[in-house]
C-alpha positions as CSV (number, residue, x, y, z in Angstrom):
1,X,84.5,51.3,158.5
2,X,88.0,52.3,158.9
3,X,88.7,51.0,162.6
4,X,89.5,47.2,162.5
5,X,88.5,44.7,164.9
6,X,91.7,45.3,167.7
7,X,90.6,48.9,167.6
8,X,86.8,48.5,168.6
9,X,87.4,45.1,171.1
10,X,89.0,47.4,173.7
11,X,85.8,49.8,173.7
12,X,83.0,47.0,173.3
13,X,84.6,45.3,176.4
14,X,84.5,48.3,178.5
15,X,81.0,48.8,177.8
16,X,80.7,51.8,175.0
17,X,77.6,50.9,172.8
18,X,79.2,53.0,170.0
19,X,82.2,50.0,169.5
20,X,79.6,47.2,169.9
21,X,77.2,48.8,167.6
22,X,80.3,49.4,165.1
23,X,81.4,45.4,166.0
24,X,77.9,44.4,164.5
25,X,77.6,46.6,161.8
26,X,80.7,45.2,160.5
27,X,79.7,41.1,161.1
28,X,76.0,41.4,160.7
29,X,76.5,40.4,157.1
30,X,79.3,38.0,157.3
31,X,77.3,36.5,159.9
32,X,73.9,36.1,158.5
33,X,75.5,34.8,155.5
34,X,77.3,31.9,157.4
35,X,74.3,31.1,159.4
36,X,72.3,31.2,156.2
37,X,74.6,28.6,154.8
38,X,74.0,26.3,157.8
39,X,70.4,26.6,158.0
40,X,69.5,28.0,154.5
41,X,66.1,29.7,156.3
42,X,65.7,33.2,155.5
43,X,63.1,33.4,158.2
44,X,65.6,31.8,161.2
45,X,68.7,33.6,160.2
46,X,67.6,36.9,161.9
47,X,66.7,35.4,164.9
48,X,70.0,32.9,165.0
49,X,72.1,36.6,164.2
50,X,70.5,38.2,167.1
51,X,71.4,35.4,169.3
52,X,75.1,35.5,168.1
53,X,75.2,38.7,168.9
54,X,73.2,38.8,172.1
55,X,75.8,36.0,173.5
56,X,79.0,38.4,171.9
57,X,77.7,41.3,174.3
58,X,76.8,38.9,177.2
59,X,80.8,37.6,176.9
60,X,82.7,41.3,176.4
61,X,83.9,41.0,180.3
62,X,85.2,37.6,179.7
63,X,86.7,37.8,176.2
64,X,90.5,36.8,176.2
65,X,92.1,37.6,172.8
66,X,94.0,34.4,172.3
67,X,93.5,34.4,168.2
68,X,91.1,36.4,166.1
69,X,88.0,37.8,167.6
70,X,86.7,36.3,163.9
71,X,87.4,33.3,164.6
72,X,85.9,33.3,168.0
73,X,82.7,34.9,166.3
74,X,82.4,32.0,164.1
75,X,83.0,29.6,166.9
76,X,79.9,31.2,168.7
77,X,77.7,31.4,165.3
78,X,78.0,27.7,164.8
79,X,77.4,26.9,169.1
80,X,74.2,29.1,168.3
81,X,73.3,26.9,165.3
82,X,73.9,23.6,167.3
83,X,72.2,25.0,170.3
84,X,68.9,25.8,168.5
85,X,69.7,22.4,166.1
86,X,69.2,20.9,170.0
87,X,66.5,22.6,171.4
88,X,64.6,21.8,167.9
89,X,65.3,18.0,168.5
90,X,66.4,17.8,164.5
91,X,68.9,18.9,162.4
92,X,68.5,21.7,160.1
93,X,67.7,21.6,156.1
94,X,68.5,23.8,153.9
95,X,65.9,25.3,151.0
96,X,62.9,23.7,152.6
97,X,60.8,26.3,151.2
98,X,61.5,27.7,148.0
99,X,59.8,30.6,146.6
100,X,58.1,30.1,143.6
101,X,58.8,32.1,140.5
102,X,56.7,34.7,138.4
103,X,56.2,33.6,134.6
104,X,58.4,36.1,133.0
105,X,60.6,35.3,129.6
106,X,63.0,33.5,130.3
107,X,61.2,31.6,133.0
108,X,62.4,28.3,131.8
109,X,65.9,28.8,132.8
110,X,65.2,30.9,135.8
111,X,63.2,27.8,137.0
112,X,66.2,25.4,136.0
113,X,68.8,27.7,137.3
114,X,66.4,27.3,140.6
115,X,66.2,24.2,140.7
116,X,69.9,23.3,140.4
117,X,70.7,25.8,143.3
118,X,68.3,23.7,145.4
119,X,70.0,20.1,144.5
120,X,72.8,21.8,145.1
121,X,71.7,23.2,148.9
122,X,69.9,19.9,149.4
123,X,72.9,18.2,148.8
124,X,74.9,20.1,150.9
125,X,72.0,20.0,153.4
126,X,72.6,16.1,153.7
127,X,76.2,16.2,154.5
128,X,77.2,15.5,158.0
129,X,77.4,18.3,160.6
130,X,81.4,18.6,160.3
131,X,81.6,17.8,156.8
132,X,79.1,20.7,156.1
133,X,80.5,23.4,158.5
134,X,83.8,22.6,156.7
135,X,82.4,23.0,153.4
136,X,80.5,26.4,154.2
137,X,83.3,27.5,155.9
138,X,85.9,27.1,153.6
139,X,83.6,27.6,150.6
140,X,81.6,30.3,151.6
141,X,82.8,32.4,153.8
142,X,86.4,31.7,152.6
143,X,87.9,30.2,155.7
144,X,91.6,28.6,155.3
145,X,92.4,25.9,157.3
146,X,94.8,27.2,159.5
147,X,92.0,29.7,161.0
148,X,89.6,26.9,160.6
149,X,91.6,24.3,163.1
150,X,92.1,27.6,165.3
151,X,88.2,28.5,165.6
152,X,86.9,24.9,165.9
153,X,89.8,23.0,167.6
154,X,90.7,20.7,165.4
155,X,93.3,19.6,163.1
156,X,93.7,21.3,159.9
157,X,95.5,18.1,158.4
158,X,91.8,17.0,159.4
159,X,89.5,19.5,158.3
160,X,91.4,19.4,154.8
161,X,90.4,15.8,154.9
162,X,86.4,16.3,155.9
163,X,86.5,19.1,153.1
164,X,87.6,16.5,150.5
165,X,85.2,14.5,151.8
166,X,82.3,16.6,151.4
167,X,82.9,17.4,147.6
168,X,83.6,13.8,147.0
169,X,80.1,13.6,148.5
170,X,78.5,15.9,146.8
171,X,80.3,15.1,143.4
172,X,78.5,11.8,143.8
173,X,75.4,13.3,145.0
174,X,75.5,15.8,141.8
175,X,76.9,13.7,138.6
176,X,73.2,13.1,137.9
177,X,72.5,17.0,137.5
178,X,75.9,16.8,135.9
179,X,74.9,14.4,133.4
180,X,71.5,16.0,132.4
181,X,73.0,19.6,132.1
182,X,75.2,18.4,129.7
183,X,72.9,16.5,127.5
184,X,70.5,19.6,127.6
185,X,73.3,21.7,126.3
186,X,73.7,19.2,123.2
């Protein structure tokens, strides 16, 4: 699409479907992709994208541009995921249900390539709430800091310390899988 965000904000806030369609087009991936790495459940990120986008149209006549309208869209993404995380009474995993794979050649390493991804989402899984959203932010959808401390109110001097946090976590988490890779490539 060749019209950036400024362009289409003025249109979806006075109502024209055609900039709020365009407005979702343009995050529907980006934003199923985030909520993906939060909840890592094909089957809720759909819904939890409708929602986001539901509550984006419900706040057009209230939207003040005081930073990026990215940043504000992430801000509602990760309400949404808290919000449902609430209503559910338990925080989300990630890769509760992996699909199994066909016997094909090459199956062994399909299935070990598999199963490292899921230590890996497991691990990230069991990270706390803001050591995750840190981590997927940064990580995943390529977040700096700077926009980070914008879109969640915090301290970037502070997120930068919850993100080293979260790989020394995971580091510790993941040496084992570490460790056996390398032996298995001996």
């Amino acid at each position: 699409m060749d019209n950036d965000d400024a362009d289409l904000l003025p249109g979806w806030q006075s109502g024209e479907p055609a900039a709020f369609s365009a407005l979702v087009r343009r995050w529907q991936q980006p934003m199923a992709r985030f909520l993906f790495h939060l909840v890592g459940q094909k089957e809720l990120v759909q819904d939890l994208c409708q929602e986001v986008f539901l509550r984006v149209f419900l706040a057009a006549p209230r939207y003040r541009e005081t930073g990026q309208f990215s940043a504000w869209l992430y801000r509602i993404a990760l309400n949404v995921v808290r919000d449902f995380s609430r209503s559910r009474g338990r925080e989300l995993k990630l890769y509760q249900d992996a699909a199994p794979l066909a016997d094909s050649p090459g199956a062994d390493i399909c299935c070990e390539q598999q199963e490292r991804v899921q230590l890996v989402s497991q691990a990230v899984a069991e990270l706390p709430e803001p050591l995750r959203v840190v981590l997927v932010l940064r990580h995943y959808q390529g977040i700096n800091f700077e926009q980070m401390a914008r879109m969640l109110g915090t301290p970037a001097s502070t997120l930068k310390s919850r993100f080293a946090a979260a790989l020394i976590r995971l580091r510790e988490r993941l040496h084992p899988l570490v460790r056996d890779t390398e032996e298995s490539n001996k």
